[in-house]
C-alpha positions in Angstrom: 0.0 0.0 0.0 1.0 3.4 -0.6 2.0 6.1 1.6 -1.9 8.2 3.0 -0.4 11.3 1.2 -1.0 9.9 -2.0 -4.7 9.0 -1.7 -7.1 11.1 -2.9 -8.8 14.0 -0.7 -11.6 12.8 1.6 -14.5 14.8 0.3 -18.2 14.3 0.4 -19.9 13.7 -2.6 -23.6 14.2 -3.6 -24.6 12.0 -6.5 -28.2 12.7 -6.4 -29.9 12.6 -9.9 -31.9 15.1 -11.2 -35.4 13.8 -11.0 -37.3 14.3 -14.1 -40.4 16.6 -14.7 -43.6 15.7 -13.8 -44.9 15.8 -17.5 -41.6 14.2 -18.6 -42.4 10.3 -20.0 -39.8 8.2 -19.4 -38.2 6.1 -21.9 -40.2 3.0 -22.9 -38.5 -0.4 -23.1 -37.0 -1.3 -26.1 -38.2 -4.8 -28.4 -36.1 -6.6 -29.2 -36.0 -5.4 -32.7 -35.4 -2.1 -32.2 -32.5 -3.0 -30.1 -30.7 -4.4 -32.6 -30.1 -1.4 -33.7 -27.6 -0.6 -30.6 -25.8 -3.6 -31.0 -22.7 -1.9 -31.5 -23.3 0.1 -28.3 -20.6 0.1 -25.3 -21.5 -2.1 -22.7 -22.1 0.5 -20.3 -24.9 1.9 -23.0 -26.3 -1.3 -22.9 -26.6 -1.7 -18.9 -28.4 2.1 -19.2 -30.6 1.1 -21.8 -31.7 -2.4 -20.1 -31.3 -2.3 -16.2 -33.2 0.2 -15.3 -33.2 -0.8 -11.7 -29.6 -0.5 -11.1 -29.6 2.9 -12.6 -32.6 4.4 -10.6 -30.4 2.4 -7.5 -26.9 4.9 -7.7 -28.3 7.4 -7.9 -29.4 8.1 -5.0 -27.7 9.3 -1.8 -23.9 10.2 -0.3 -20.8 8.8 -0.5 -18.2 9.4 1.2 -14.8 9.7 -0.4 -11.8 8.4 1.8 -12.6 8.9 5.1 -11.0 7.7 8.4 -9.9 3.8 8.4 -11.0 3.4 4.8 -7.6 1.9 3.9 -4.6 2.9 1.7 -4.3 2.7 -2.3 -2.7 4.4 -4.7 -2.0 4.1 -8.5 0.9 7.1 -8.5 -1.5 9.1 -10.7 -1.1 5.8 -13.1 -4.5 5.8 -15.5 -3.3 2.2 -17.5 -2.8 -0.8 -15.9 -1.1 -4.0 -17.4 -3.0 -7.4 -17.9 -1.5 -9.0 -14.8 -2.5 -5.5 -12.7 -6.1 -5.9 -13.6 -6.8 -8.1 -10.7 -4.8 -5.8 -8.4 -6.6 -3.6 -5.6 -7.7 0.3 -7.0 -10.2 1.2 -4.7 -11.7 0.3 -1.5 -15.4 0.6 0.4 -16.5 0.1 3.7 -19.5 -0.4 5.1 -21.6 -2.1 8.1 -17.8 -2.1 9.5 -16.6 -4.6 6.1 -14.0 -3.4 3.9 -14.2 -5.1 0.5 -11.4 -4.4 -2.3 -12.3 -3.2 -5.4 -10.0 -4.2 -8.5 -10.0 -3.3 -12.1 -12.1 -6.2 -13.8 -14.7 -5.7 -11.3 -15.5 -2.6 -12.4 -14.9 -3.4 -15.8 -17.2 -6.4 -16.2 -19.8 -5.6 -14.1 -23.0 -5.4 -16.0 -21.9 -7.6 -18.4 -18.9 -5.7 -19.7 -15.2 -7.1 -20.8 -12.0 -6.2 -20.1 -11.3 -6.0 -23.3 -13.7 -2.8 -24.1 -10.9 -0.7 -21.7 -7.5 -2.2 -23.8 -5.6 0.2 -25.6 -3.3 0.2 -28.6 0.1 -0.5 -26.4 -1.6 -3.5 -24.6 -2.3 -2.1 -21.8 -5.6 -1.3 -19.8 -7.6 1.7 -19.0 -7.9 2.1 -15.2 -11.7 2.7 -14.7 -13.1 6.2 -13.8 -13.6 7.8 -10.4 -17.1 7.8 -11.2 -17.4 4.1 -12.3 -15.8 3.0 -9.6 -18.6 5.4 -7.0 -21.3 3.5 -8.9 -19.6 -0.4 -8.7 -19.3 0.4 -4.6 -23.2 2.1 -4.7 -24.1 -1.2 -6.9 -22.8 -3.8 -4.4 -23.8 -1.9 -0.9 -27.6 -1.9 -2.7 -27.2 -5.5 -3.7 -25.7 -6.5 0.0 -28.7 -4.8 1.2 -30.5 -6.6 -0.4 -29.1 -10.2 0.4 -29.3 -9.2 4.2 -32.9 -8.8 3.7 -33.1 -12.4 2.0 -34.3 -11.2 -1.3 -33.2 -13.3 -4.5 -34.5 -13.5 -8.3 -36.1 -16.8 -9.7 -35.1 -17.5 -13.1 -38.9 -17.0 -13.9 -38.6 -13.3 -12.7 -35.3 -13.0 -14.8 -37.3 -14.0 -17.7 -40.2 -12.3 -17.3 -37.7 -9.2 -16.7 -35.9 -9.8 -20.0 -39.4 -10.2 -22.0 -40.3 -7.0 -20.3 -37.2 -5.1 -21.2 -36.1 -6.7 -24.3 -39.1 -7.7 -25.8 -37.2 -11.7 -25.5 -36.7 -13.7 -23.1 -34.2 -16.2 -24.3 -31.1 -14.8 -22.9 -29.0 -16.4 -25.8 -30.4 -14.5 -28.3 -29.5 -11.3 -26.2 -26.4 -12.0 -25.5 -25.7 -12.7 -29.4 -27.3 -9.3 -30.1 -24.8 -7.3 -27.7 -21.6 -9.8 -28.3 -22.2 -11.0 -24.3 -22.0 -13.8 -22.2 -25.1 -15.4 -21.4 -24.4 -15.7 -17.8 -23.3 -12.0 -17.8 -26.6 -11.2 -19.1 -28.4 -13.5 -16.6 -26.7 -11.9 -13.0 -27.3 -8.3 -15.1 -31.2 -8.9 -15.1 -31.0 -10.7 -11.8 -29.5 -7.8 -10.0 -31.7 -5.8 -11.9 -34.7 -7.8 -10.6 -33.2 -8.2 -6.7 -32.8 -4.3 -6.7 -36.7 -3.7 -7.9 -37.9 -6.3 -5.3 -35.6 -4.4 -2.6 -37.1 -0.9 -4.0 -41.1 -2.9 -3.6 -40.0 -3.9 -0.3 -39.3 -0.6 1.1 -40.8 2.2 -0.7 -45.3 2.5 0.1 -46.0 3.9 -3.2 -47.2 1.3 -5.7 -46.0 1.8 -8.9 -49.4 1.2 -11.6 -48.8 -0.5 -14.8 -47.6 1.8 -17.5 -50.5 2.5 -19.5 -50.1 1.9 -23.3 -51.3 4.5 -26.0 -54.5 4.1 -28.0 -53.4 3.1 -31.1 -54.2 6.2 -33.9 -57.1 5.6 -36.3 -56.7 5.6 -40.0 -56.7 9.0 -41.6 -60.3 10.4 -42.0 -61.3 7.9 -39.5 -60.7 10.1 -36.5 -64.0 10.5 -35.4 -65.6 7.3 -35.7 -66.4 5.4 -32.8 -65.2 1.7 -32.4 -65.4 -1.2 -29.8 -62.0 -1.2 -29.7 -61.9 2.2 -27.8 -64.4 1.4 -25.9 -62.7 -1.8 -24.6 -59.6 0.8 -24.2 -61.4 3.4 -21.7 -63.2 1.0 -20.0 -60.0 -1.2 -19.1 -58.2 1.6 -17.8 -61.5 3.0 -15.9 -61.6 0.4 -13.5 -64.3 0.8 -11.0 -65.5 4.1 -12.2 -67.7 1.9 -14.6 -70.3 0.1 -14.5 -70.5 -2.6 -17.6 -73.4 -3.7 -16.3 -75.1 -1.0 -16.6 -73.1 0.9 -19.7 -72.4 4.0 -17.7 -70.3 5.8 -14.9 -70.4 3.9 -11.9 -69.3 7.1 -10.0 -68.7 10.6 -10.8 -66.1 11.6 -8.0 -63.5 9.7 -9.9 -59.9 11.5 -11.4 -61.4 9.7 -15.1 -65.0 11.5 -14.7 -63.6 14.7 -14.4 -61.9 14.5 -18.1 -64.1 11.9 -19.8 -67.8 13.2 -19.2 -67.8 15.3 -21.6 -67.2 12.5 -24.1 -69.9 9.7 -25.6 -68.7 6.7 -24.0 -70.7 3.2 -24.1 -69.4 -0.7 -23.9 -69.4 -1.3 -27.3 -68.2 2.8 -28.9 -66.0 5.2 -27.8 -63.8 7.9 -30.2 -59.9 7.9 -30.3 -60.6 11.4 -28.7 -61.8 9.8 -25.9 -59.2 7.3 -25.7 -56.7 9.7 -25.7 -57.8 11.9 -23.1 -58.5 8.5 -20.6 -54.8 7.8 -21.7 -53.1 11.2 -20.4 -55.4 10.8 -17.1 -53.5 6.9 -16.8 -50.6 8.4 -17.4 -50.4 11.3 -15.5 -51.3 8.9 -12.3 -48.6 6.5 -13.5 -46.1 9.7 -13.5 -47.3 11.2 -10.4 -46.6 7.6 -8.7 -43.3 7.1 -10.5 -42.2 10.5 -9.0 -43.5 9.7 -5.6 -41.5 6.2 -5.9 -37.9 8.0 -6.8 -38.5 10.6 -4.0 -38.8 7.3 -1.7 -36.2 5.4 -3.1 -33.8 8.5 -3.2 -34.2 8.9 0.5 -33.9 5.1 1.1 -31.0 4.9 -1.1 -29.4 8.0 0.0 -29.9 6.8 3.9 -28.1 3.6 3.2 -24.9 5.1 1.2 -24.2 7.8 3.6 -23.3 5.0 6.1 -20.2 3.8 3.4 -16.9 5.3 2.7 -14.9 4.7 -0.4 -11.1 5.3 -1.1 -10.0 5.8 -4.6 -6.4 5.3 -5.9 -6.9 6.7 -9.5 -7.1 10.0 -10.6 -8.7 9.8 -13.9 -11.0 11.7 -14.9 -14.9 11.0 -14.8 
């Protein structure tokens, strides 16, 4: 280990995100089609684009950078490493009073990347980022939460997580697509699932289904009511209808308030109509969602302010 003058100043560090606005719709999940398209993507592209979890996960809370007892490493200012230094210590974390090491290919391969994505021309290795190391430690302290608090993923929930984000669940295919290891894609999605059972577990608000949009009539064909609409609305009207009877089951509902102006029955109902029932599902859906990263922020942030990491790089984020 290196002298304590050479690590890197202890400083705290806010890595909150910036939440986004209310009336902001967050990206939808890619098929599987459309992904190909990003199959020449970095690997850190791809973990943004397909575990969502992780990412709402680090970026929450304080970190603590160096700190008392965190341990000595250094890299000299050094920002390449040699093959046989990829395995060596860079960084180290503490928390609940265990210090874990923190080495190159960790970094580098978590999420499903390679060592290979940091070689350079000469041979040798590019240390990772400041930054990318912060969100390896953040990773692992949510995931250890986690496993103290006995939550796993089933490879059912990994598949149905895949399907979800991928459009595919055969993790073979997916691997192919991105030029990954199948079992790098599996623990990606598991950790992915563990971290949105963890965020269930200990936020209140519920996130609602994301509510699809109506699909857009042919041109001229606007204004013509269809069953298809109908079936839309009522769906995502819930108990504010009576099918029964073919009418509002109440009027104090969020739905009444946009759609009474509108000629609803069970079997006819305009795109109009289907729209406007849409942006009062969604803007319940966003309201929740915002309500859900205010509590997983906090949670997050609460549980990362207990860690300290030391850095031995100085390369830039």
């Amino acid at each position: 280990m290196a002298d304590e003058d050479k690590i890197t100043d202890d400083v705290e560090k806010d890595v909150k995100g910036e939440k986004d606005e209310k009336d902001e719709r967050p990206a939808k999940p890619e098929p599987a089609a459309a992904a190909a398209e990003h199959r020449t993507l970095p690997v850190p592209a791809w973990v943004a684009i397909c575990v969502a979890a992780l990412v709402v996960g680090v970026l929450g809370g304080y970190f603590l950078l160096g700190g008392a007892g965190a341990g000595s490493v250094s890299l000299d200012g050094r920002t390449t490493l040699s093959a046989g230094e990829l395995d060596s210590t860079i960084a180290t974390y503490t928390y609940n009073g265990q210090r874990k090491n923190v080495t190159s290919r960790d970094v580098l391969t978590f999420g499903g990347g390679e060592v290979e994505s940091a070689v350079n021309d000469d041979g040798t290795y590019s240390v990772p980022t400041a930054s990318e190391i912060v969100v390896y430690a953040q990773n692992m302290i949510i995931l250890a939460d986690a496993e103290d608090r006995g939550i796993t993923a089933t490879d059912e929930e990994v598949s149905a997580y895949a399907e979800q984000m991928m459009g595919n669940a055969d993790l073979a295919t997916i691997a192919e697509l991105y030029g990954i290891d199948e079992q790098s894609v599996y623990d990606t999605f598991a950790q992915s699932v563990v971290v949105s059972k963890l965020r269930d577990s200990v936020c209140e608000t519920e996130l609602p289904e994301q509510p699809a949009e109506p699909t857009e009539p042919e041109e001229g064909a606007e204004d013509t009511p269809t069953a298809d609409y109908a079936s839309y609305i009522i769906a995502l009207l819930g108990d504010e209808w009576d099918s029964e009877a073919g009418t509002w089951a109440r009027t104090d509902g969020d739905y009444y308030a946009t759609l009474s102006t509108y000629e609803i029955t069970n079997d006819a109902a305009t795109y109009a109509a289907a729209e406007a029932a849409y942006n009062v599902a969604y803007s319940a859906y966003s309201d929740a969602s915002t309500q859900l990263t205010e509590e997983w922020t906090t949670y997050t942030g609460n549980l990362l302010s207990h860690a300290t990491i030391q850095i031995g790089t100085l390369a830039a984020s």
